[in-house]
PDB file of N, CA, C and O in Angstrom:
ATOM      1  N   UNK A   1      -5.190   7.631  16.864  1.00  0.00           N
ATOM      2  CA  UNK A   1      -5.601   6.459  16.103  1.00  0.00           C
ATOM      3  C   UNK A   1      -7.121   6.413  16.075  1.00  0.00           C
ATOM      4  O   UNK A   1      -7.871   6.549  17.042  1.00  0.00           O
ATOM      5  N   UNK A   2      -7.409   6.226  14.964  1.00  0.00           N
ATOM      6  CA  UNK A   2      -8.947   5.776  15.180  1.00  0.00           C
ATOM      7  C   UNK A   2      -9.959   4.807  16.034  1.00  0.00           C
ATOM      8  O   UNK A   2      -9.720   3.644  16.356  1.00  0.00           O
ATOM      9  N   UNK A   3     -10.870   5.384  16.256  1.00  0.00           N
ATOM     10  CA  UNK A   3     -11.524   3.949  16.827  1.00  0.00           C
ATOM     11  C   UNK A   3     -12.186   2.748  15.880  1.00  0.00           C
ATOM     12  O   UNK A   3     -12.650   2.835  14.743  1.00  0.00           O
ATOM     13  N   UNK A   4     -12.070   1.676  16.700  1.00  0.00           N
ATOM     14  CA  UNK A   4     -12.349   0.435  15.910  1.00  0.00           C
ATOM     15  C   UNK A   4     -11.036  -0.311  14.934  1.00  0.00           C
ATOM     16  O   UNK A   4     -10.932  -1.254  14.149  1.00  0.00           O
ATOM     17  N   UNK A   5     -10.074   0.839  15.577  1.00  0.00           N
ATOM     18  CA  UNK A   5      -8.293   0.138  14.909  1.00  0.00           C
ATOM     19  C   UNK A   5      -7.481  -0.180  16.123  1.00  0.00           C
ATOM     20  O   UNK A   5      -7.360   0.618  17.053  1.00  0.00           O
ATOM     21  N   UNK A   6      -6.964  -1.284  16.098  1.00  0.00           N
ATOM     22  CA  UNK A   6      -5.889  -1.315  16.984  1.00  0.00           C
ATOM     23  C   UNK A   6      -4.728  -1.674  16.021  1.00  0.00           C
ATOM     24  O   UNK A   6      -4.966  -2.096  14.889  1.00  0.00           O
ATOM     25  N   UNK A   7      -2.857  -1.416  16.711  1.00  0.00           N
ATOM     26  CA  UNK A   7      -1.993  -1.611  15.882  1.00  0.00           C
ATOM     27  C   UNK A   7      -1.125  -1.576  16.887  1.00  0.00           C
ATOM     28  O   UNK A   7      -1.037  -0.833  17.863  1.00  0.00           O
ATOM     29  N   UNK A   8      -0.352  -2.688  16.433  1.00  0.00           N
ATOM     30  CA  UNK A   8       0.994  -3.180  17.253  1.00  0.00           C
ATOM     31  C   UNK A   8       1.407  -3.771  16.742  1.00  0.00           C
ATOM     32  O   UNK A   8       1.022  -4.234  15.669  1.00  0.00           O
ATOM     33  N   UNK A   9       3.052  -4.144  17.739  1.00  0.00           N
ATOM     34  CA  UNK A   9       4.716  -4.553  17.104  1.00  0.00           C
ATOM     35  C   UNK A   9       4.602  -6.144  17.569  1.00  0.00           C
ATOM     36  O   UNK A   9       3.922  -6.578  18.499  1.00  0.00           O
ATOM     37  N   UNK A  10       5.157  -6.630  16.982  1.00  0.00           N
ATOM     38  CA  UNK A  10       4.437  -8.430  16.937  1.00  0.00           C
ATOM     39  C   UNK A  10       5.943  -8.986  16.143  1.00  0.00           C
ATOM     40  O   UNK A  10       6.719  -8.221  15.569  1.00  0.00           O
ATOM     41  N   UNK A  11       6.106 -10.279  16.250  1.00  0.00           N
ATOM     42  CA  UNK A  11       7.034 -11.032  15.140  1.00  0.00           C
ATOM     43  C   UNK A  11       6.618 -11.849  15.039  1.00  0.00           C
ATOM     44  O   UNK A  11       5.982 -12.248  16.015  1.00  0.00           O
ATOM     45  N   UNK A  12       6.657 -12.751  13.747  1.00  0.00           N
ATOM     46  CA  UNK A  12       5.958 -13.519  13.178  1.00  0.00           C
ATOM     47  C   UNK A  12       6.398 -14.999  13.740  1.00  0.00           C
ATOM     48  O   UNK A  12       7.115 -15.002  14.740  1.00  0.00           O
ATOM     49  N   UNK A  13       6.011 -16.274  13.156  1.00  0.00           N
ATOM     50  CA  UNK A  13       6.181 -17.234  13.480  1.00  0.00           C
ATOM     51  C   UNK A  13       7.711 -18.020  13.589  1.00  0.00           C
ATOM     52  O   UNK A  13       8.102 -18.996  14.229  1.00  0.00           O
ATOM     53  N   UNK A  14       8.404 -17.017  12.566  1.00  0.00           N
ATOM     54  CA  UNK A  14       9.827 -16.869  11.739  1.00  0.00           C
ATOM     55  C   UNK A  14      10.956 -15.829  12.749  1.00  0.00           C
ATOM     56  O   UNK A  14      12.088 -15.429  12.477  1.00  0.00           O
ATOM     57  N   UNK A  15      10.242 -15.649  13.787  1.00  0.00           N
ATOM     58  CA  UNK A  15      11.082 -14.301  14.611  1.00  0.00           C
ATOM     59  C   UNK A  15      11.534 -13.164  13.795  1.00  0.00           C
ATOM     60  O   UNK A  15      12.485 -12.496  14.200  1.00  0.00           O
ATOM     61  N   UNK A  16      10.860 -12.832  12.516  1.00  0.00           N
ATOM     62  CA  UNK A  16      10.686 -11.829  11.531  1.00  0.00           C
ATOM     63  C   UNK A  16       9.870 -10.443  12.635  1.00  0.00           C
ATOM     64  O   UNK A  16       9.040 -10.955  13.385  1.00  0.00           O
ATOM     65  N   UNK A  17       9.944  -9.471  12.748  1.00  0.00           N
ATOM     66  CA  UNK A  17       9.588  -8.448  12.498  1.00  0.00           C
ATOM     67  C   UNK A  17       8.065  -8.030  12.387  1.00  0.00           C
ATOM     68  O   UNK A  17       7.862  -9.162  11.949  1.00  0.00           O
ATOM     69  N   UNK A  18       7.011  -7.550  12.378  1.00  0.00           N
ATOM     70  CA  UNK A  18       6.142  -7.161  12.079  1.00  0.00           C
ATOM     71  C   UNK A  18       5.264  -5.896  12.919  1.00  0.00           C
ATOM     72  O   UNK A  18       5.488  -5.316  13.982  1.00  0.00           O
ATOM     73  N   UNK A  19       4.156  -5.780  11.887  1.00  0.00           N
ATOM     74  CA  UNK A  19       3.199  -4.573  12.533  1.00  0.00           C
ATOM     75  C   UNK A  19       2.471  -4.836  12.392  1.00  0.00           C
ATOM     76  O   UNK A  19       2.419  -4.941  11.167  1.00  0.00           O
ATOM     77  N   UNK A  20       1.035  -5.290  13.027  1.00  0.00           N
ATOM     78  CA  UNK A  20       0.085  -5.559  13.207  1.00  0.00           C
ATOM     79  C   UNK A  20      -0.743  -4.737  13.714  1.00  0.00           C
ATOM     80  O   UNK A  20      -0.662  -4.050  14.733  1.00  0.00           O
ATOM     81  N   UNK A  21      -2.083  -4.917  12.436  1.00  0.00           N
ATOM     82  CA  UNK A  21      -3.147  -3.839  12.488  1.00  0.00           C
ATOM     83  C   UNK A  21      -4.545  -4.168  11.518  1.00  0.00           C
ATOM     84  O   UNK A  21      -4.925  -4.284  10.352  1.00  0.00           O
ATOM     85  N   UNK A  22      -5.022  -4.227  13.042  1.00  0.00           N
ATOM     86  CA  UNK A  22      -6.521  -4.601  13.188  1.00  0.00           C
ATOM     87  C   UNK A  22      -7.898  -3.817  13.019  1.00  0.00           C
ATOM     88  O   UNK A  22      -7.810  -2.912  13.849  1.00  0.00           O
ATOM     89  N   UNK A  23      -9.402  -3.674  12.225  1.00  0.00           N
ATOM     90  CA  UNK A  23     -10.248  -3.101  12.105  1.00  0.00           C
ATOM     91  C   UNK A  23     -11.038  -3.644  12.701  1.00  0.00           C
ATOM     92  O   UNK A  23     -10.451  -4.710  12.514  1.00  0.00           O
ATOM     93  N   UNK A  24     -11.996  -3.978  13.368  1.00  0.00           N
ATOM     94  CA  UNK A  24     -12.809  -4.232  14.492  1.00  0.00           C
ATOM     95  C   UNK A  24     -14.035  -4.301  13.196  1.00  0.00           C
ATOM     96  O   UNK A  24     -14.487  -5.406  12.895  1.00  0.00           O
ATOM     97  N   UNK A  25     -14.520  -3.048  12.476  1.00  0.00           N
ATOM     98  CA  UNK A  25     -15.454  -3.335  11.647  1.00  0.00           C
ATOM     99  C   UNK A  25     -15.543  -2.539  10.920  1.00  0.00           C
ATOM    100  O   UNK A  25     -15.476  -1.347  11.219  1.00  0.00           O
ATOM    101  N   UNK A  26     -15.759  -3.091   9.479  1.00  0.00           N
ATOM    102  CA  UNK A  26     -15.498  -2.397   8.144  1.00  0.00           C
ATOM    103  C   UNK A  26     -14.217  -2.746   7.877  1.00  0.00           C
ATOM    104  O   UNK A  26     -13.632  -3.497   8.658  1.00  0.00           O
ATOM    105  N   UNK A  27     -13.308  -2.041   6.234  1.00  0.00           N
ATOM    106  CA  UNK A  27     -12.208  -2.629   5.769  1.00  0.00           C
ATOM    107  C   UNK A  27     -11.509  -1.407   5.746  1.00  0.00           C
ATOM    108  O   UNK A  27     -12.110  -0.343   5.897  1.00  0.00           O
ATOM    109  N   UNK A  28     -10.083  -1.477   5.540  1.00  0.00           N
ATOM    110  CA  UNK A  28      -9.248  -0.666   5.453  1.00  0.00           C
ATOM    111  C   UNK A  28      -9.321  -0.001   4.016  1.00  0.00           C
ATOM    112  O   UNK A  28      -9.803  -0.521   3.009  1.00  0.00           O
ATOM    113  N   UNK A  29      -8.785   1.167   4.117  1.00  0.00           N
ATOM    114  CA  UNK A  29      -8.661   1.469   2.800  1.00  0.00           C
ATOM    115  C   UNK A  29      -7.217   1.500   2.543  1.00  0.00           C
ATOM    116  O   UNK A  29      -6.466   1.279   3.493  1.00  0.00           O
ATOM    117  N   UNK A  30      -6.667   1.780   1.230  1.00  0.00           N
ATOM    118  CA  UNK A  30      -4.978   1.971   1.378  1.00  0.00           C
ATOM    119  C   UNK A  30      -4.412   3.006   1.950  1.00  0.00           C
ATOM    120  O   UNK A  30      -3.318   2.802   2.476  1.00  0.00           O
ATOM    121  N   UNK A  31      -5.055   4.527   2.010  1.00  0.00           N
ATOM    122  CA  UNK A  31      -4.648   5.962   2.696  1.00  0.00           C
ATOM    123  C   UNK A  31      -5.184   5.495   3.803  1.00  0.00           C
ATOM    124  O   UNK A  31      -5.378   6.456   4.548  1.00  0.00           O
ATOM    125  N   UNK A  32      -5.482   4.627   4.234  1.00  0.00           N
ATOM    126  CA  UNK A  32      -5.430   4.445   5.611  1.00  0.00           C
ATOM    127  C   UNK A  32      -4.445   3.881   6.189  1.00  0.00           C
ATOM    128  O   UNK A  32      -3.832   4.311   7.167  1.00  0.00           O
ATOM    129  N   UNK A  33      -4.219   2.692   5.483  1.00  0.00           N
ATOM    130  CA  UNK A  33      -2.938   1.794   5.948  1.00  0.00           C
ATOM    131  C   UNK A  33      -2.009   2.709   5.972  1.00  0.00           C
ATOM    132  O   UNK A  33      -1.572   3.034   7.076  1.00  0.00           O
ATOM    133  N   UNK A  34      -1.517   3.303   4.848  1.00  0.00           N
ATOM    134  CA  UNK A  34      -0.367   3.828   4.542  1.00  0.00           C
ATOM    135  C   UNK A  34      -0.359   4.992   5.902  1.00  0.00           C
ATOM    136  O   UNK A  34       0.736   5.085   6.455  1.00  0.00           O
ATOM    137  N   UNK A  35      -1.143   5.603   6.295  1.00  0.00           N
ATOM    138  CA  UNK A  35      -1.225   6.685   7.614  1.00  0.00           C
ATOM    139  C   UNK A  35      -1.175   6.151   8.459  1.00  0.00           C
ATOM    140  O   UNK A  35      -0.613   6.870   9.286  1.00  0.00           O
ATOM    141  N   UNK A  36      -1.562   4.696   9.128  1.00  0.00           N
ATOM    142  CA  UNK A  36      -1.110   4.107  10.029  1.00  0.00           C
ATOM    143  C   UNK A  36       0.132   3.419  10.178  1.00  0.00           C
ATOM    144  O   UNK A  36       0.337   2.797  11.220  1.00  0.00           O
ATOM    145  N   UNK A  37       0.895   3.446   9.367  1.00  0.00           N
ATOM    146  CA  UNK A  37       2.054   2.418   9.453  1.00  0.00           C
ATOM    147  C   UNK A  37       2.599   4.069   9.412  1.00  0.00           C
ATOM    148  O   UNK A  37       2.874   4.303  10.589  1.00  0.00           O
ATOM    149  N   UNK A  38       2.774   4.850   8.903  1.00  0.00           N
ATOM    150  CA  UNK A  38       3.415   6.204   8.736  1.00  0.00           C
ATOM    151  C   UNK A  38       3.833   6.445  10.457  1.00  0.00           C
ATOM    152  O   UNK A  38       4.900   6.478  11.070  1.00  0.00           O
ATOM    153  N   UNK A  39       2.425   6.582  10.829  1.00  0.00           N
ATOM    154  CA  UNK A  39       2.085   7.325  12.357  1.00  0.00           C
ATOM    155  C   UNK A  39       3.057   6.438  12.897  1.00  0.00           C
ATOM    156  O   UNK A  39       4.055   6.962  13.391  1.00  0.00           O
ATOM    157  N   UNK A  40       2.961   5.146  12.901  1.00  0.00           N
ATOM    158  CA  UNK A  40       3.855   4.260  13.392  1.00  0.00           C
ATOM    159  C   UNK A  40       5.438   4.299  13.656  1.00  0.00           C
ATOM    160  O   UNK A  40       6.194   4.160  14.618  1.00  0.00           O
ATOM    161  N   UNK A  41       5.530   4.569  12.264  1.00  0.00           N
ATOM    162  CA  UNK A  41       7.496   4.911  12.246  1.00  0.00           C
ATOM    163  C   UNK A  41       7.535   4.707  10.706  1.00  0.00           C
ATOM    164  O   UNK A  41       7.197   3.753  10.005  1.00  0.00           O
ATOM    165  N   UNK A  42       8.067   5.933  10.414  1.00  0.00           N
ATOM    166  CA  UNK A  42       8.167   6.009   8.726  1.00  0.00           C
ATOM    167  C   UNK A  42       9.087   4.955   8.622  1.00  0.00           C
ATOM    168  O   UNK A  42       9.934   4.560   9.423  1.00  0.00           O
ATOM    169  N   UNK A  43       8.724   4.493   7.289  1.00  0.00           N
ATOM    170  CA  UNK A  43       9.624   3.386   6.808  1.00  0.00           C
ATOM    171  C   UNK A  43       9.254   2.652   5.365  1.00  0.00           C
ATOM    172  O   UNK A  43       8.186   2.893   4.804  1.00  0.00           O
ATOM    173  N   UNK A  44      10.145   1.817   4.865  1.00  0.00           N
ATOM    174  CA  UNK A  44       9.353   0.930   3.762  1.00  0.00           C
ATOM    175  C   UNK A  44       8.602  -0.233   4.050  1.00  0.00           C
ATOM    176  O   UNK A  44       9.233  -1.091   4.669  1.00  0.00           O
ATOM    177  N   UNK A  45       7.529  -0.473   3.795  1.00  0.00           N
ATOM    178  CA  UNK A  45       6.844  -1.410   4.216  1.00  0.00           C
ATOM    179  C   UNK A  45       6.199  -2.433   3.057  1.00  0.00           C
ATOM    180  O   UNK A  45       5.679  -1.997   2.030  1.00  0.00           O
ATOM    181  N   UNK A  46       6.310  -3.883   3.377  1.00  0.00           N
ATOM    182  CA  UNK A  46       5.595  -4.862   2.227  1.00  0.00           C
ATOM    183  C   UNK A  46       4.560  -5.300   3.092  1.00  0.00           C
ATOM    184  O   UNK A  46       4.502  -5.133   4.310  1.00  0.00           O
ATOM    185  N   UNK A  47       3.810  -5.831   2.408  1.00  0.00           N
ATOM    186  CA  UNK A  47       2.516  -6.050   2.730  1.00  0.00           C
ATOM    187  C   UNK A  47       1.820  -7.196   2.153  1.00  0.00           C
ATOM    188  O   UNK A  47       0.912  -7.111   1.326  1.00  0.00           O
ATOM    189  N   UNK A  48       2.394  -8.484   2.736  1.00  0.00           N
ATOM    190  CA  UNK A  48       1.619 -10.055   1.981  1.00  0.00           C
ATOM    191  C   UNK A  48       0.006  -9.764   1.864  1.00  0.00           C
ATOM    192  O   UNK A  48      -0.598  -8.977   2.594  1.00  0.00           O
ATOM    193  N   UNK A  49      -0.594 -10.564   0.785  1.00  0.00           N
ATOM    194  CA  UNK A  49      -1.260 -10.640   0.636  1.00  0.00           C
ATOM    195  C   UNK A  49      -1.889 -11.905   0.644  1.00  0.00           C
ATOM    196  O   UNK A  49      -1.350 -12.755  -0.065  1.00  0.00           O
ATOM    197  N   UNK A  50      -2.965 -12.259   1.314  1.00  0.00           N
ATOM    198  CA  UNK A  50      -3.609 -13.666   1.132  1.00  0.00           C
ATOM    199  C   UNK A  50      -4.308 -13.710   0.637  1.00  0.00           C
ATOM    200  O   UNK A  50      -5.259 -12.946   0.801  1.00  0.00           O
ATOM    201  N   UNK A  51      -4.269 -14.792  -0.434  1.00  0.00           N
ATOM    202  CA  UNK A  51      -5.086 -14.978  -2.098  1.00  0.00           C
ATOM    203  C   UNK A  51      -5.144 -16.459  -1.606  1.00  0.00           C
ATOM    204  O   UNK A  51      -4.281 -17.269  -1.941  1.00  0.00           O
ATOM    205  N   UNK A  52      -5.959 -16.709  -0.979  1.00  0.00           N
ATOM    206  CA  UNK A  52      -5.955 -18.023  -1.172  1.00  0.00           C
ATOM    207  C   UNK A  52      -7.567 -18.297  -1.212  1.00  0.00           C
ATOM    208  O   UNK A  52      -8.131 -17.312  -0.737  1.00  0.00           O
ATOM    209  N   UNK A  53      -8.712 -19.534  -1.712  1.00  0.00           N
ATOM    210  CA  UNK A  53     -10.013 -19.536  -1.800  1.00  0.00           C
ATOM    211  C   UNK A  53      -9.878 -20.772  -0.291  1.00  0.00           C
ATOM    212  O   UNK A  53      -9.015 -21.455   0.262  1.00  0.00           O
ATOM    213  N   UNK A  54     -11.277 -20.473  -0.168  1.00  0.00           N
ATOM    214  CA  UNK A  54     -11.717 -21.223   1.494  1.00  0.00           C
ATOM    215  C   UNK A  54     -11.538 -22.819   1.329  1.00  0.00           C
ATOM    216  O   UNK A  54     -11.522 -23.573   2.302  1.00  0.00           O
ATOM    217  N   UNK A  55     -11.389 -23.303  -0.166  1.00  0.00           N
ATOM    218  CA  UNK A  55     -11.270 -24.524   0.370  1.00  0.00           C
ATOM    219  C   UNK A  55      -9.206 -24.722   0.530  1.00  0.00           C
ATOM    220  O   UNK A  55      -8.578 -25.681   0.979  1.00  0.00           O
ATOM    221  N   UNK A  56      -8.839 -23.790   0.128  1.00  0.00           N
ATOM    222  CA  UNK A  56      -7.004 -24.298   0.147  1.00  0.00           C
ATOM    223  C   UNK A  56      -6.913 -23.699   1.690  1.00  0.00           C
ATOM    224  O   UNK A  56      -6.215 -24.419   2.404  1.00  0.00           O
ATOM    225  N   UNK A  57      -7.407 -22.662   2.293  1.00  0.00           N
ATOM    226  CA  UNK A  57      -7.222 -22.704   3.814  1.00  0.00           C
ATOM    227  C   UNK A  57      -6.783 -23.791   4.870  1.00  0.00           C
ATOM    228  O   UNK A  57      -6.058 -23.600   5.846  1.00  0.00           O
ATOM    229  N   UNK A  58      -7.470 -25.163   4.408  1.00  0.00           N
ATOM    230  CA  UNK A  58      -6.798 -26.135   5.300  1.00  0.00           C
ATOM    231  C   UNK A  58      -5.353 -25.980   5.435  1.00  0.00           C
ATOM    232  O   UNK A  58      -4.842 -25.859   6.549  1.00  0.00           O
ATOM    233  N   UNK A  59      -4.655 -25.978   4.335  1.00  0.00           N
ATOM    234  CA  UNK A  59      -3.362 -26.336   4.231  1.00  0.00           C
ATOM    235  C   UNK A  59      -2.190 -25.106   4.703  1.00  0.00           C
ATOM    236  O   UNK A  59      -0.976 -25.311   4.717  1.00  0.00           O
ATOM    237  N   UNK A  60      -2.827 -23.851   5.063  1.00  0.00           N
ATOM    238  CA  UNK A  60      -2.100 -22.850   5.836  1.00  0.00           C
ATOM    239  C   UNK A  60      -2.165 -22.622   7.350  1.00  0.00           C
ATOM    240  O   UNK A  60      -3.240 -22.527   7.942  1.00  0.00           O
ATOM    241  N   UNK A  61      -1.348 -22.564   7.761  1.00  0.00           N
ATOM    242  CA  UNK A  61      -1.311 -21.990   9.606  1.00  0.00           C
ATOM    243  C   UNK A  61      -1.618 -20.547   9.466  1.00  0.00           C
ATOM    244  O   UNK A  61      -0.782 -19.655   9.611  1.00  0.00           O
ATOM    245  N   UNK A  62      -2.817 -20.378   9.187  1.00  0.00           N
ATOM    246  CA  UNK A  62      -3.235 -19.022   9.973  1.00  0.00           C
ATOM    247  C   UNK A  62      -4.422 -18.837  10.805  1.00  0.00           C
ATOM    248  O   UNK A  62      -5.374 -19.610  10.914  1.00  0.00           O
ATOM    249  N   UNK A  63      -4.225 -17.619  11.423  1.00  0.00           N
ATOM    250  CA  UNK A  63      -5.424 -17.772  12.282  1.00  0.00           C
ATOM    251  C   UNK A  63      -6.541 -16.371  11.920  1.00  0.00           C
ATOM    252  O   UNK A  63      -6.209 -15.234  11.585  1.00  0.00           O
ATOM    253  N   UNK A  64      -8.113 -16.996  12.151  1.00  0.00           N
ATOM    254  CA  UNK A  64      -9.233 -15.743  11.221  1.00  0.00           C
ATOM    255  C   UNK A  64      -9.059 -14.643  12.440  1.00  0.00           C
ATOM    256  O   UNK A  64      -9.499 -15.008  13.531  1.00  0.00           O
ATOM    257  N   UNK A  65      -8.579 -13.592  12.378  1.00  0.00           N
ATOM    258  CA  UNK A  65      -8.533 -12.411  13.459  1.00  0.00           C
ATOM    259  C   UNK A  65      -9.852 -11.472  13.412  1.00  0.00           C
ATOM    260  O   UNK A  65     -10.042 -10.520  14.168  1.00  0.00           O
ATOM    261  N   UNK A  66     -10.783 -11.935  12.328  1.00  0.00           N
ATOM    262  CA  UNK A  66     -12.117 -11.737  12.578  1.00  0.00           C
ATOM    263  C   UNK A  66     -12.178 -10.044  11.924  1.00  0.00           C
ATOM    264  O   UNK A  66     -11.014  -9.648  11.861  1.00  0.00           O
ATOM    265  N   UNK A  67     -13.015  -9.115  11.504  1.00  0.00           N
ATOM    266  CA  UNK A  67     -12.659  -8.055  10.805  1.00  0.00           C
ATOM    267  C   UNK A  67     -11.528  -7.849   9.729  1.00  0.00           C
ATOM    268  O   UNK A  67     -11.187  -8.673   8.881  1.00  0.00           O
ATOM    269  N   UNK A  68     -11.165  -6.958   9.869  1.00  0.00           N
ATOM    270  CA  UNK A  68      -9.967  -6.622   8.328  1.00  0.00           C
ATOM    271  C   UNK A  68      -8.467  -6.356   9.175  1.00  0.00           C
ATOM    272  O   UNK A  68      -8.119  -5.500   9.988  1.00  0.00           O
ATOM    273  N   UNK A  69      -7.819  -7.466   8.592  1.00  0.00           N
ATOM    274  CA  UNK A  69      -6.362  -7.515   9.536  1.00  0.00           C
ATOM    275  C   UNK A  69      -5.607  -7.577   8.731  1.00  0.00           C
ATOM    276  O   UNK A  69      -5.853  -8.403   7.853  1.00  0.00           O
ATOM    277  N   UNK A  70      -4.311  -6.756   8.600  1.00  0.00           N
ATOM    278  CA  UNK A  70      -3.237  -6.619   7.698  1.00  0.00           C
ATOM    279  C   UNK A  70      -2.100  -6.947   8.483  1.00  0.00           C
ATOM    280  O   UNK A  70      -2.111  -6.636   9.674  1.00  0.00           O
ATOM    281  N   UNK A  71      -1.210  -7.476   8.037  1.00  0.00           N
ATOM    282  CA  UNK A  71       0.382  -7.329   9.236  1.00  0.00           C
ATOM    283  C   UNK A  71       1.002  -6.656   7.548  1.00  0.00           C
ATOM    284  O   UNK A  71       0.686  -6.712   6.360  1.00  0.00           O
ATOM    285  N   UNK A  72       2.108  -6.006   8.474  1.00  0.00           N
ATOM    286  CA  UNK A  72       3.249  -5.058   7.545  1.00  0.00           C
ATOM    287  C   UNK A  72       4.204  -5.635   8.027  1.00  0.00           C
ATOM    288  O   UNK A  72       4.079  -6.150   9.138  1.00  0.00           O
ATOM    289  N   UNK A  73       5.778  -5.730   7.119  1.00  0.00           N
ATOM    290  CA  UNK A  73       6.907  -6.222   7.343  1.00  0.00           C
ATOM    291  C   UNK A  73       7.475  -4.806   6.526  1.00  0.00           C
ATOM    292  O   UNK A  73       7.272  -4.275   5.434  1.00  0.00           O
ATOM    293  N   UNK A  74       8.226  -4.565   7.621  1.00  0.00           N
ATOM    294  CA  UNK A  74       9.843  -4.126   6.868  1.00  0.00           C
ATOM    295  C   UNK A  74      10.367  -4.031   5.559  1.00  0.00           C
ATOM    296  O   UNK A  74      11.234  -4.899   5.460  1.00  0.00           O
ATOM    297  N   UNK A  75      10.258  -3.402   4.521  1.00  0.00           N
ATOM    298  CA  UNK A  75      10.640  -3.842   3.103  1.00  0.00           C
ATOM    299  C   UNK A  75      12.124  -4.142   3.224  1.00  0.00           C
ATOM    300  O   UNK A  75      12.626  -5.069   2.588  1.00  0.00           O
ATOM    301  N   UNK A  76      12.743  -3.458   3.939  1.00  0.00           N
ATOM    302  CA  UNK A  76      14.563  -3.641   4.075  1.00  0.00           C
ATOM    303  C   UNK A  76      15.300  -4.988   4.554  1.00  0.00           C
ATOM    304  O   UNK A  76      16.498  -5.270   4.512  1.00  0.00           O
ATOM    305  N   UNK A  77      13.805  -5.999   5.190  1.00  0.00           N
ATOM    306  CA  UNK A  77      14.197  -7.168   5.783  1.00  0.00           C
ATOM    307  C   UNK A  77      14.273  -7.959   4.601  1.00  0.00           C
ATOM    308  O   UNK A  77      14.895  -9.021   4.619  1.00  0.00           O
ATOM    309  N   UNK A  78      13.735  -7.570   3.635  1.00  0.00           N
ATOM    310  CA  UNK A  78      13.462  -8.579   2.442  1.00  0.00           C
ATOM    311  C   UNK A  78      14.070  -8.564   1.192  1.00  0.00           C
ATOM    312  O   UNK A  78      14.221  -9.448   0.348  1.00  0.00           O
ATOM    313  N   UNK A  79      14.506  -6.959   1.249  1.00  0.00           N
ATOM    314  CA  UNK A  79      15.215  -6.585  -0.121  1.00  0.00           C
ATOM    315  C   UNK A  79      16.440  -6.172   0.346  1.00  0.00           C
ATOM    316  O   UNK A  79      16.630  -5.526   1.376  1.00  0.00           O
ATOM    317  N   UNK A  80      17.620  -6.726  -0.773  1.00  0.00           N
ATOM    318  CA  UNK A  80      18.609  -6.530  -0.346  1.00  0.00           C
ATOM    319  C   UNK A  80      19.494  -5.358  -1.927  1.00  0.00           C
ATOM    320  O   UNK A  80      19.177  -5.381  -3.116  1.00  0.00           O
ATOM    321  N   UNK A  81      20.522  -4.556  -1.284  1.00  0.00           N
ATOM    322  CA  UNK A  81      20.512  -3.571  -2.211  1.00  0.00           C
ATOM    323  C   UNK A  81      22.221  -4.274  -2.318  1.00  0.00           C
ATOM    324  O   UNK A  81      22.861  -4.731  -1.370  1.00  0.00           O
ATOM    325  N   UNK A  82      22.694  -4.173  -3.851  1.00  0.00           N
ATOM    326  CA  UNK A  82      23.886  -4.548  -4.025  1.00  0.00           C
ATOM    327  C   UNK A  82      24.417  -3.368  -5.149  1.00  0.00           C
ATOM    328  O   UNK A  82      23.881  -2.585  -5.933  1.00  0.00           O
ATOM    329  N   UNK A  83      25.677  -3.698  -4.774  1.00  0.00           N
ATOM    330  CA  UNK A  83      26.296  -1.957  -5.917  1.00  0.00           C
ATOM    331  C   UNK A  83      25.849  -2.688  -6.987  1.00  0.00           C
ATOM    332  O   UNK A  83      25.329  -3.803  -6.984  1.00  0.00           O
ATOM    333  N   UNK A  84      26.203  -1.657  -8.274  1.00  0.00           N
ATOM    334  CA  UNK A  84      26.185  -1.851  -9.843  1.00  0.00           C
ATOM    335  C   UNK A  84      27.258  -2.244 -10.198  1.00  0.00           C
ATOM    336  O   UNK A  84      28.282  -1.611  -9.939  1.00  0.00           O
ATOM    337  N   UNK A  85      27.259  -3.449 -10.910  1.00  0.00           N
ATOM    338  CA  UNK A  85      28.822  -3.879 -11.419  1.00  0.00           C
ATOM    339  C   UNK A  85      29.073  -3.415 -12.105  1.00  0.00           C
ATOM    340  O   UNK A  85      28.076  -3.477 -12.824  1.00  0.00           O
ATOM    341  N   UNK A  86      30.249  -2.468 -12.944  1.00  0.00           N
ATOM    342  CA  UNK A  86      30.584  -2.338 -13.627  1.00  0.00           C
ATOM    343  C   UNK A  86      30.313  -3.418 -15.480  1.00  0.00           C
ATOM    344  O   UNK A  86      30.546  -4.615 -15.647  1.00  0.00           O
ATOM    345  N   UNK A  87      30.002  -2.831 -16.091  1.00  0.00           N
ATOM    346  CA  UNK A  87      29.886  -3.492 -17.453  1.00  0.00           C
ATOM    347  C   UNK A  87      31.494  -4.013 -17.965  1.00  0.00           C
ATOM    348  O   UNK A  87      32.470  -3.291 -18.171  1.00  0.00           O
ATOM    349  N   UNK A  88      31.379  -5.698 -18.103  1.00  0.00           N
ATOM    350  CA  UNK A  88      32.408  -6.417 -18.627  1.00  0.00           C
ATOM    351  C   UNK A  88      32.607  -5.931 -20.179  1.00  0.00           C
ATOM    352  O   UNK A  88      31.915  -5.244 -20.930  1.00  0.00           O
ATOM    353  N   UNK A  89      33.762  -6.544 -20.307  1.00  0.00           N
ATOM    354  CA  UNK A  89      33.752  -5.975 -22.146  1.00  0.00           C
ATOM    355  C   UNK A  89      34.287  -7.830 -22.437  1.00  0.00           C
ATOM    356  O   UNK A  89      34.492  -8.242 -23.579  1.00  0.00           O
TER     357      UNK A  89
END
């Protein structure tokens, strides 16, 4: 792993699942993420994004982890796969 990254297994507030992974300084790039969650344990992974501007922050429970912090979830926890129905006539 690189230095100035740390990454670990965490569950969220929801007892959901997660991977958590931290940059100390500077930002991630995406071939980075994607090689760290890889190294981790191949898998499908989603990846929230927070879009929110500094003044709507009041109104979320999160906390500033200071540098560039991503958590990854499971894509399989979220998507669910159902057969193909057959076409009615």
């Amino acid at each position: 792993m690189k230095k100035n990254v740390e990454v670990w297994a965490d569950y969220d507030r929801n007892g959901r699942w997660c991977l958590r992974v931290q940059k100390s300084k500077g930002k991630f790039t995406l071939d980075e993420l994607i090689k760290i969650a890889a190294e981790w344990e191949e898998d499908m992974y989603a990846v929230v994004i927070k879009a929110i501007s500094g003044d709507m922050e009041q109104y979320f429970d999160d906390v500033d982890m200071g540098g560039d912090y991503v958590t990854f979830y499971r894509a399989t926890d979220f998507l669910t796969y159902q057969k193909e129905k057959p076409p009615t006539a």
